[in-house]
N, C-alpha and C positions, 0 to 999 in steps of 0.2 A: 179513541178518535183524535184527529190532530186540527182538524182547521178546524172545528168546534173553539178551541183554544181561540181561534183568532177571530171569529164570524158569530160564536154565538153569543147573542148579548147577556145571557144571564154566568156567564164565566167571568173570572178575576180579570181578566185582559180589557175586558171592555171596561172593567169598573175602573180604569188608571186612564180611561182615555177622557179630556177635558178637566185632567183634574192634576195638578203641580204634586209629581211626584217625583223627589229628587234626592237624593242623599248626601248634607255636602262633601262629605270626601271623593263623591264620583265629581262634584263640580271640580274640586280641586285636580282631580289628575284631567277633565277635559280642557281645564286653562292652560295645565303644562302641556297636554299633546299638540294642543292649540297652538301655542308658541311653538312647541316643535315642526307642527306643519308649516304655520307661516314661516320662520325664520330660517329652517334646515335648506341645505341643496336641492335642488327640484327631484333626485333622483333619491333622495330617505326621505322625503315628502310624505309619499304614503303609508308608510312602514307606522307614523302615530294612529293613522285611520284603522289598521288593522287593528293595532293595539287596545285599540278602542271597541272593536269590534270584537273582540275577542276575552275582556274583561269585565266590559260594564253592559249589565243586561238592559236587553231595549226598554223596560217597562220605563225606564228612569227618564223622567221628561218636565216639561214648564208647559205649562197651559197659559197662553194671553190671548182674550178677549175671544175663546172658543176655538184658538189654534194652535194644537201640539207640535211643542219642539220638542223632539228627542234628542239624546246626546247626539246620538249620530247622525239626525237630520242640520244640527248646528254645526257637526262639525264639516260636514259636507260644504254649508255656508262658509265654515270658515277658509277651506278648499278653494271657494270658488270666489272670495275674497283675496287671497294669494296671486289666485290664477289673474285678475284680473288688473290689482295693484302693480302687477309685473309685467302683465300685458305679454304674459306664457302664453296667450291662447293666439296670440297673433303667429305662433311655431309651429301653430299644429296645420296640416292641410287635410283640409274634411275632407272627404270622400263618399264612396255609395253606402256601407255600412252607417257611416253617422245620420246618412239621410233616412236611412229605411231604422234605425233607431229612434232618431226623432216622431215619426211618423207614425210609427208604433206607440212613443208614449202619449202624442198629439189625440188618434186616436180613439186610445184608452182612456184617455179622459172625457173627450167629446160623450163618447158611448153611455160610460157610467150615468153622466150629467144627465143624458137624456131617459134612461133607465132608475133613474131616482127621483126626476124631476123635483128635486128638494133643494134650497139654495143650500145646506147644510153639505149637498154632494159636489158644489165648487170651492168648496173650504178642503174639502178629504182631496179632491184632485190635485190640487195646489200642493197640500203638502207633498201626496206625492210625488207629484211629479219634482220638487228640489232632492226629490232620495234617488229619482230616476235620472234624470237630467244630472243631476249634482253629482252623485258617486261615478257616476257614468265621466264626464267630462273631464273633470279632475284627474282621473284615474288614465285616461286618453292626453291629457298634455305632462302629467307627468312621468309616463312612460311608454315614450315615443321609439327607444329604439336598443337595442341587444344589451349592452350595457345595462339600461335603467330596469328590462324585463330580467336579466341577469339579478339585478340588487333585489329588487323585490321577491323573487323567488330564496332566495338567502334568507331573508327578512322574515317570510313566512315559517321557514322553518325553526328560524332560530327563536320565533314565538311560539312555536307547536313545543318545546319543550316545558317551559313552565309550565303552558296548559297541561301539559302532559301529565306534573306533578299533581295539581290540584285536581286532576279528575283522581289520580288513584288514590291523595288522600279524601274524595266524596266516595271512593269505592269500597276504602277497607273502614272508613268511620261509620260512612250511610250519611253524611253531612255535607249541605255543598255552603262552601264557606261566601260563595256569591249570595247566598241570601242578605249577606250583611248591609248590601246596599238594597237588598229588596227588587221584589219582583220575579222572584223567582222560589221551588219550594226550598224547604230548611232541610228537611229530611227526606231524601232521594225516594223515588217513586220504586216498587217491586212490583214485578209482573213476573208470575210463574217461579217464583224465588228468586230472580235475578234483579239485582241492583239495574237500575237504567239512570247511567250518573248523566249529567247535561250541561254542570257546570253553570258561564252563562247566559246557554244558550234558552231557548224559549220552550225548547221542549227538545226530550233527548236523541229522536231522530232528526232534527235540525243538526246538534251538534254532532255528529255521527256521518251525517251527509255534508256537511263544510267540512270536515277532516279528512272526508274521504277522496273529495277533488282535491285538498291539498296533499296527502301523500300522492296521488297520482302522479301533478307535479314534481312534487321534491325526489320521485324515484328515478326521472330520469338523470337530474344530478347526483343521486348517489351511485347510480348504475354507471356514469361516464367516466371512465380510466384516464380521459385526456384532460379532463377538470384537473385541479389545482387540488394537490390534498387535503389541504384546509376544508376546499367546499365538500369537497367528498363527504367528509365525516360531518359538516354542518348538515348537508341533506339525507347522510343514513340517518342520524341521530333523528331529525325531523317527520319523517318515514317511520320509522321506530313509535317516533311520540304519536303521528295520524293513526296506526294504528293501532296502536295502545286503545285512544280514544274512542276509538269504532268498537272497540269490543267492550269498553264501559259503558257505553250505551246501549248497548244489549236490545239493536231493533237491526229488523231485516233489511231494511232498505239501505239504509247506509252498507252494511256488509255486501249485501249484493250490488253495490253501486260500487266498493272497494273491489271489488270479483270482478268488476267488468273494466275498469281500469286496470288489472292486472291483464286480462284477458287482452285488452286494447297493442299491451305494450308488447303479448307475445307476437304479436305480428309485427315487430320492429326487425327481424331480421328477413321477414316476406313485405313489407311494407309498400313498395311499392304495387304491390297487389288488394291493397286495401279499399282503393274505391269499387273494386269487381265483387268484394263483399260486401257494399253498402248498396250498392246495384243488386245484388243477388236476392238479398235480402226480402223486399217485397214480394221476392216470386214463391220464395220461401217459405213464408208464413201464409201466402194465398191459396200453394200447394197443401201446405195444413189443414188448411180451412176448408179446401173441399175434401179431405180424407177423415176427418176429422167429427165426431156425429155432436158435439158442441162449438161451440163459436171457438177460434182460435186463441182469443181476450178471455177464455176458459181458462188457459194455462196459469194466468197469474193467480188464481185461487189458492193452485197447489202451493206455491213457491210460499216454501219459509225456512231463514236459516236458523233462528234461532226459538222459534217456537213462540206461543201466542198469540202469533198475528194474525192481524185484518184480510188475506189476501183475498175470501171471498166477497167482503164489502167494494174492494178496489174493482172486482170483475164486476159488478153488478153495476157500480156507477159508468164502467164503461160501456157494458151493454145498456146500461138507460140512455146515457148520453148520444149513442149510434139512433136508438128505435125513436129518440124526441127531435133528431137533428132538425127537422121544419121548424122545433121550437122556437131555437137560439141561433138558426142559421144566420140570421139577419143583423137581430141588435143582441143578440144575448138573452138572456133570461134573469130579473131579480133574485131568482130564490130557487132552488134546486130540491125544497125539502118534500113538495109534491109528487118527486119521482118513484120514492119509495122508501120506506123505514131509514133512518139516519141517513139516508142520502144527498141532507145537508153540506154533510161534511163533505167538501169537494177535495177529495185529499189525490189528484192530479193537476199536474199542473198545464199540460197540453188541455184537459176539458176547462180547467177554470179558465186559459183563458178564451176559449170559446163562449164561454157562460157568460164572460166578462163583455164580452166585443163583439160576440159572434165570428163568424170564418173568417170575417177581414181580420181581426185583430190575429184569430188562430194563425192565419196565413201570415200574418207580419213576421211572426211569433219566430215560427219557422224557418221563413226566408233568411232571417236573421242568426238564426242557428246554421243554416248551408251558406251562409255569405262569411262567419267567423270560421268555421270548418276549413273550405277553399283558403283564405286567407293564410290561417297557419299552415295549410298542406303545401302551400305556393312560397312560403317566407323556407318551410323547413328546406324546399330545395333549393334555397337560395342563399342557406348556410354556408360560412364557411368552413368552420371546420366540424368535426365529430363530435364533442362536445354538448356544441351548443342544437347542433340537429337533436340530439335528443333531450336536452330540455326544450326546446319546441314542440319535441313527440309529447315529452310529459303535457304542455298545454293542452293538445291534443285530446290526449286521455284525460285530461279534466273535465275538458267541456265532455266528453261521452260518459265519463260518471253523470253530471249534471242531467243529461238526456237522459241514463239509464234511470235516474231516481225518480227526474220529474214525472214517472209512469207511477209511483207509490207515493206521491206527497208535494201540496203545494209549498210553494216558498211564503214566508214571512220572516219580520224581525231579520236579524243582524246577517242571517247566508242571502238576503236580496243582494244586499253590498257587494258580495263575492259573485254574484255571478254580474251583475253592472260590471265589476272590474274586470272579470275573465273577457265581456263582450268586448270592451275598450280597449284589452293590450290584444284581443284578435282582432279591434280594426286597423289599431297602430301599426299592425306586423304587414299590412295593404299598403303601406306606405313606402315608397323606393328608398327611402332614405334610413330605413329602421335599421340596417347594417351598415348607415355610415354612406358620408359622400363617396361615391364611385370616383374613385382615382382617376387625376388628370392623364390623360393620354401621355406617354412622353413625347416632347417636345424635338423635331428632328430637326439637323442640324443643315440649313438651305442646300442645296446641291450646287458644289459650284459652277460658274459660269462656266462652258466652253469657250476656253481659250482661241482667240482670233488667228486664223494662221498667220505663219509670219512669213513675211516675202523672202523671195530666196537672195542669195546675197553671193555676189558674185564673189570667187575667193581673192 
């Protein structure tokens, strides 16, 4: 079980929360990335954030006065201390996405608060909402436009190899050398005699599902011929290390989250045909459903690529969640464990946040997801050249990893980060200016006067 990990109180995760757990060598590299964020160019700005996200696992935090700072909730602050000392944020021109963002996290807090009725549940809001808000905004004014999405997609890759290294030394020792700041296990989890390495992520199909939107991306740079062959090989290499990664953690859902970004990208040479399959789609599985002598949410039962898995727990919480919808339609529901044997575990992320907010927030949830989608489909044709169109596809295929997973597992810990920033560089790309001021018209040269006639003149 996975959100057990994050929601059941008698697990290791809740025992670090309220309580100063820090290691100092992780302090020391958050003070160096910290200076890197504030001091670096606004366009390697983020490139520490990842780094950060990608090394030091979330358990590692300060406790004051009953309020968790994570490294990544600090350095978020430190983000948005940058952003603000420099008065970056006056560059950015919000739009409809930032609102129905907001609104969403506005929301999801109200809801919770009123659903725990505990003052203990305006302290958990607050923080998160600086992971929501924070990752989110930051990641929206530092990259604003083709160039900065260009760096950061480099950035990503050229961090997916280290990682890359240290998952395969957790694979052939069985040791993840991230325990050493703690928070994570020492000796890699086996399920069906496979290693399920995670590195330091929170759990190994976290780390599995954040590799796998990021090869989605780095493919389309290594797939583009018109790139620069420097980048080329920066993003096969990176592609190489995501999936390396996906197969060290040895769970389905990242795999089949990699499978559907592959799938995504074959339609780049029918593309313009893709929203007639997103249109289709419903009719699709409707048609299933009545041919079909089980619910069509039957199908994920079957699905497993690598063996062990949950997939009949997944189908069951989805069929509970359809047959209770009066429940949680409204404000949501405290607790899910009623529904049926371990069905605590909300390991969807579409149900949790229904569970979380009820349909308003599901709805936010969503609209948000078709307002980033539209956004890149509308930036890619607004590409200028070949290249960079399909690193835009690859964003593309990220967010539809993200939506393929979020059907097997909710988010927590460090892949929240990633998809706040995925939302942010899809609202950035709504903006006219994300390719750059439109060229002044050239300037024509007056037309000159018609000349006066000139009287005749006798000879």
């Amino acid at each position: 079980m996975l959100a057990s990990i994050a929601s059941d109180p008698t697990t290791p995760q809740r025992a670090w929360q309220d309580t100063t757990f820090v290691h100092p060598m992780a302090l020391v590299v958050l003070g160096i990335l910290s200076l890197w964020m504030f001091l670096a160019p606004r366009r390697t700005a983020i490139v520490p954030f990842i780094i950060l996200i990608c090394f030091i696992p979330s358990a590692q935090r300060i406790a004051v006065l009953g309020a968790d700072f994570t490294l990544l909730r600090l350095m978020a602050l430190v983000g948005l201390a940058r952003v603000l000392c420099r008065s970056e944020l006056l560059a950015m021109r919000f739009n409809r996405i930032d609102g129905v963002y907001a609104t969403w996290v506005v929301a999801a807090s109200v809801v919770y608060v009123l659903q725990q009725a505990q003052a203990s549940a305006v302290v958990y809001v607050l923080g998160q909402s600086v992971d929501t808000l924070g990752a989110y905004f930051v990641a929206r004014v530092m990259i604003q436009n083709m160039d900065d999405f260009r760096a950061f997609a480099r950035g990503v890759a050229l961090i997916a190899i280290p990682v890359c290294v240290l998952f395969a030394f957790e694979l052939s020792t069985q040791r993840n050398l991230f325990a050493y700041f703690g928070g994570v296990r020492e000796i890699t989890w086996i399920r069906d005699g496979r290693l399920r390495c995670q590195g330091a992520f929170s759990h190994p199909i976290l780390a599995g599902v954040f590799w796998a939107a990021i090869g989605a991306l780095t493919l389309g740079g290594a797939l583009a011929r018109q790139a620069k062959p420097m980048d080329r090989w920066i993003f096969a290499a990176g592609t190489l290390s995501a999936v390396f990664i996906i197969v060290a953690s040895a769970s389905s859902t990242p795999v089949l989250g990699f499978a559907a970004g592959v799938f995504f990208w074959l339609w780049w040479p029918a593309r313009g045909l893709m929203r007639y399959a997103f249109i289709a789609t419903p009719f699709v599985l409707a048609g299933l459903h009545m041919v079909m002598q089980a619910p069509v949410w039957h199908l994920i039962s079957r699905v497993s690529a690598v063996g062990g898995s949950t997939g009949w727990h997944r189908y069951h919480l989805i069929d509970r969640a359809i047959h209770r919808f009066p429940e949680w339609m409204l404000l949501g529901t405290p607790s899910t464990g009623h529904w049926g044997w371990g069905l605590f575990d909300v390991t969807n992320q579409y149900i949790l946040e229904g569970v979380r907010g009820g349909m308003w927030r599901l709805g936010l949830f969503i609209a948000l997801i078709y307002l980033v989608g539209r956004s890149i489909a509308n930036a890619q044709a607004r590409a200028r050249n070949k290249a960079d169109r399909m690193l835009l596809w690859g964003i593309g295929a990220s967010v539809f990893v993200h939506c393929v997973c979020f059907i097997g597992v909710s988010y927590f810990g460090q892949i929240q980060y990633l998809w706040y920033i995925t939302l942010a560089i899809g609202a950035s790309m709504a903006d006219p200016a994300f390719f750059g001021k439109p060229k002044n018209p050239p300037v024509r040269s007056p037309r000159p006067a018609p000349r006066a006639p000139q009287p005749d003149v006798a000879p």
